[in-house]
C-alpha positions as CSV (number, residue, x, y, z in Angstrom):
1,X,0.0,0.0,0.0
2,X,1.2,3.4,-1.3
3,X,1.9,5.8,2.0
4,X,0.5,9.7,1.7
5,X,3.2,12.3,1.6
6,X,2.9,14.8,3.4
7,X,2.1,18.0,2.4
8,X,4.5,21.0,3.1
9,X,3.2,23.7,4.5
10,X,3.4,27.1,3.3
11,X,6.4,29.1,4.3
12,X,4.8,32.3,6.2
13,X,7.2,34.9,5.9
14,X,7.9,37.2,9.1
15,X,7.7,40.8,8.4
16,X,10.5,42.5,7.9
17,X,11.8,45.5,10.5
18,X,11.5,47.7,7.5
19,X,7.8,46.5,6.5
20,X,7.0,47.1,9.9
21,X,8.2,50.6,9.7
22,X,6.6,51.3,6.0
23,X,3.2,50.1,7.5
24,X,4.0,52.5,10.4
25,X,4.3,55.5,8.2
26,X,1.7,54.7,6.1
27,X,-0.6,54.5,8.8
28,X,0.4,57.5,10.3
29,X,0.0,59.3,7.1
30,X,-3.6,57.8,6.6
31,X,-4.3,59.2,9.4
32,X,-3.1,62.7,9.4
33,X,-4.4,63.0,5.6
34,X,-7.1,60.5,5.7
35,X,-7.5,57.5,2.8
36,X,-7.9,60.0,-0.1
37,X,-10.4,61.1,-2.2
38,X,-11.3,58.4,-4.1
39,X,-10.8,56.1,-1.8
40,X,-13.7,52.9,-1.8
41,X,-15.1,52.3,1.3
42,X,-15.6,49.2,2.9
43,X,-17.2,50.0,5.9
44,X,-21.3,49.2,5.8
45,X,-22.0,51.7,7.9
46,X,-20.3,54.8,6.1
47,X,-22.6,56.6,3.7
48,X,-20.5,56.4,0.3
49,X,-21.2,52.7,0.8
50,X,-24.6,52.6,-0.7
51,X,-23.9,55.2,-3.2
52,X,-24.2,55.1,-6.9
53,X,-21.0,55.7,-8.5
54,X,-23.3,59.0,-10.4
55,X,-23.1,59.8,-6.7
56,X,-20.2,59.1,-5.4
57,X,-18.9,61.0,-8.5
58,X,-21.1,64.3,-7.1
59,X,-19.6,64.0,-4.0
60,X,-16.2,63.7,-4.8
61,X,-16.3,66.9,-7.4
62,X,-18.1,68.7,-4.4
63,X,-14.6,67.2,-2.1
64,X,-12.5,68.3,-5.3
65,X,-13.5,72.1,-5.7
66,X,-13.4,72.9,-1.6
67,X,-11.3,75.7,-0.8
68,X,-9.2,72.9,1.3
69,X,-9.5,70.8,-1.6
70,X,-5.8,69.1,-2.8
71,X,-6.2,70.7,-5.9
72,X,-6.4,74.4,-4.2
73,X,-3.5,73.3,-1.8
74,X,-1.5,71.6,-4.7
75,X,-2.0,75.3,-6.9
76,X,-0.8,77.5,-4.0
77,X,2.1,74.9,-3.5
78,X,3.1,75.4,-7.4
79,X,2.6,79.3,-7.1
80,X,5.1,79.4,-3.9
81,X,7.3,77.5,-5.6
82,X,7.4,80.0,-8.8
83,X,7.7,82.9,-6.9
84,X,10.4,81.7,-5.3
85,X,12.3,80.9,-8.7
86,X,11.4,83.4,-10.6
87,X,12.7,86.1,-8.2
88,X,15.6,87.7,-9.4
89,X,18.8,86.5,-7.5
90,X,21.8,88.5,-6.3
91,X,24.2,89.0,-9.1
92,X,27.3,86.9,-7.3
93,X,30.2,85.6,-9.2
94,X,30.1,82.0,-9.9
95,X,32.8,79.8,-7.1
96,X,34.0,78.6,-10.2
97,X,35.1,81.7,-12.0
98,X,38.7,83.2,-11.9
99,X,39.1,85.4,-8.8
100,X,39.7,89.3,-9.1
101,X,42.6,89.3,-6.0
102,X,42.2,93.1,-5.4
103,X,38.1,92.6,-5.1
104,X,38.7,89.4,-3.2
105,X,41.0,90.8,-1.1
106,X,38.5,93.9,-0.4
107,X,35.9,91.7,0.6
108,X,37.7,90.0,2.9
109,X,39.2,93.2,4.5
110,X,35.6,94.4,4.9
111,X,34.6,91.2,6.8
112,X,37.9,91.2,9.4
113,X,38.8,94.9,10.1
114,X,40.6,93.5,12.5
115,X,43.8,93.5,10.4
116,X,46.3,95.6,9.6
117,X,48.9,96.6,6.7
118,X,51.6,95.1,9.3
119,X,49.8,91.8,9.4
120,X,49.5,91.9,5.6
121,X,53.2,91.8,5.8
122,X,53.8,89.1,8.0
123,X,51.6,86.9,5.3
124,X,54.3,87.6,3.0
125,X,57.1,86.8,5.3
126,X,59.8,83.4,5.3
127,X,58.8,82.7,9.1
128,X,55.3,82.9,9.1
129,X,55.5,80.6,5.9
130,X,57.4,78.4,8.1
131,X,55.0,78.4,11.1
132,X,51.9,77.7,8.5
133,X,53.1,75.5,5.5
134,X,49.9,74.8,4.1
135,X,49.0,78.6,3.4
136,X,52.1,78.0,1.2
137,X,50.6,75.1,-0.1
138,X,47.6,76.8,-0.9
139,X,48.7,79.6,-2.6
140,X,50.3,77.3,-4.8
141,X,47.1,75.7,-5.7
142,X,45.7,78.7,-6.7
143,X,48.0,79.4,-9.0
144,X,46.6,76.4,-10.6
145,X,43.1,76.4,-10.0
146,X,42.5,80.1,-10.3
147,X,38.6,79.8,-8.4
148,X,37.1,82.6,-6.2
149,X,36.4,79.9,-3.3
150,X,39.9,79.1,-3.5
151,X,41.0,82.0,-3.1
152,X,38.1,82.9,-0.1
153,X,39.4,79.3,1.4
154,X,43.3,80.7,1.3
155,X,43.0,84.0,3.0
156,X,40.9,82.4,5.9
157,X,43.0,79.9,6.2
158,X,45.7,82.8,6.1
159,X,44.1,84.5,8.9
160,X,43.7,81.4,11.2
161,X,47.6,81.1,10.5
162,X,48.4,84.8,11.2
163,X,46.3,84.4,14.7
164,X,48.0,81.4,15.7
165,X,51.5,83.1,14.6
166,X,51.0,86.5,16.4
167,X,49.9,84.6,19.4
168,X,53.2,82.3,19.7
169,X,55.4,85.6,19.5
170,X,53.1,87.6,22.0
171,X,54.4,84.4,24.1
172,X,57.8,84.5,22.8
173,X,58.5,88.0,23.7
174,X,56.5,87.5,27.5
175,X,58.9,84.6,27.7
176,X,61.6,86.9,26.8
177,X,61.0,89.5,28.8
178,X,59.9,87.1,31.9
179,X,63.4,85.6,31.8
180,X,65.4,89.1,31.2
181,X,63.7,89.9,34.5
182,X,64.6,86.8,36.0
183,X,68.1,87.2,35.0
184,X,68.3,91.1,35.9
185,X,67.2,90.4,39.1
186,X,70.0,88.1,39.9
187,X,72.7,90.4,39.1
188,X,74.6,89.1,36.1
């Protein structure tokens, strides 16, 4: 006699954290914006259930021309997003475009007033080269790449050097003159 086989039974497949997470979201969203417009209704006990689709069609144009309707919101959406375009930007020079040095360096004089013509020296000197290598670098570069944002990157970089320079010979010289002191006051 010929034995039955078994029958497999059908995988069920576990939902997946991300399922779980779309379902979420989805539900959340039903429920801020509601099942949509033209949305059939399952529910016995909701009116659009036993209405002809003539109706149903009424009822939705009535949903369709409301003030609040997503047509209305979707039109001010599309008119806030042309006025926003079709403003007329600030006539900038492109990042890309090869710098003027004399109006980059006046814009960035204007922003840090901060700094003098004896500071526009020390940028040009061997030992602050020496103390900040990669201004070097990048002055280099720029000789190659010839952008306006290069140049903007350089001379803040610059002035984080010059900062960091004029602050080690503030302490140089206190160190200087601490130990001068020191030394006066011994007698030699």
């Amino acid at each position: 006699m010929q034995q039955l086989k078994k029958q497999r039974e059908p995988v069920v497949q576990e939902k997946t954290p991300g399922d779980i997470e779309r379902e979420r979201i989805a539900d959340a969203y039903d429920k801020k914006h509601g099942k949509g417009i033209y949305q059939e209704t399952d529910n016995p006990g909701s009116d659009e259930f036993y209405l002809d689709p003539a109706e149903k069609r009424e009822l939705y144009k009535e949903k369709l021309t409301g003030p609040e309707s997503p047509l209305e919101r979707s039109k001010a959406t599309r008119e806030e997003i042309y006025a926003k375009h079709s403003a007329p930007e600030e006539e900038v020079s492109p990042p890309d475009a090869p710098p003027d040095p004399d109006e980059a360096i006046a814009d960035f004089r204007a922003r840090h007033p901060e700094i003098t013509d004896g500071d526009w020296q020390i940028l040009d000197d061997r030992a602050f080269h020496a103390k900040a290598p990669d201004v070097w670098e990048m002055q280099q570069n720029l000789k190659h790449s010839a952008t306006r944002k290069d140049m903007d990157l350089l001379l803040e970089r610059a002035l984080d050097g010059l900062k960091a320079y004029k602050t080690e010979q503030a302490r140089r010289a206190e160190y200087q003159r601490v130990a001068q002191q020191s030394f006066k006051s011994r007698g030699m």
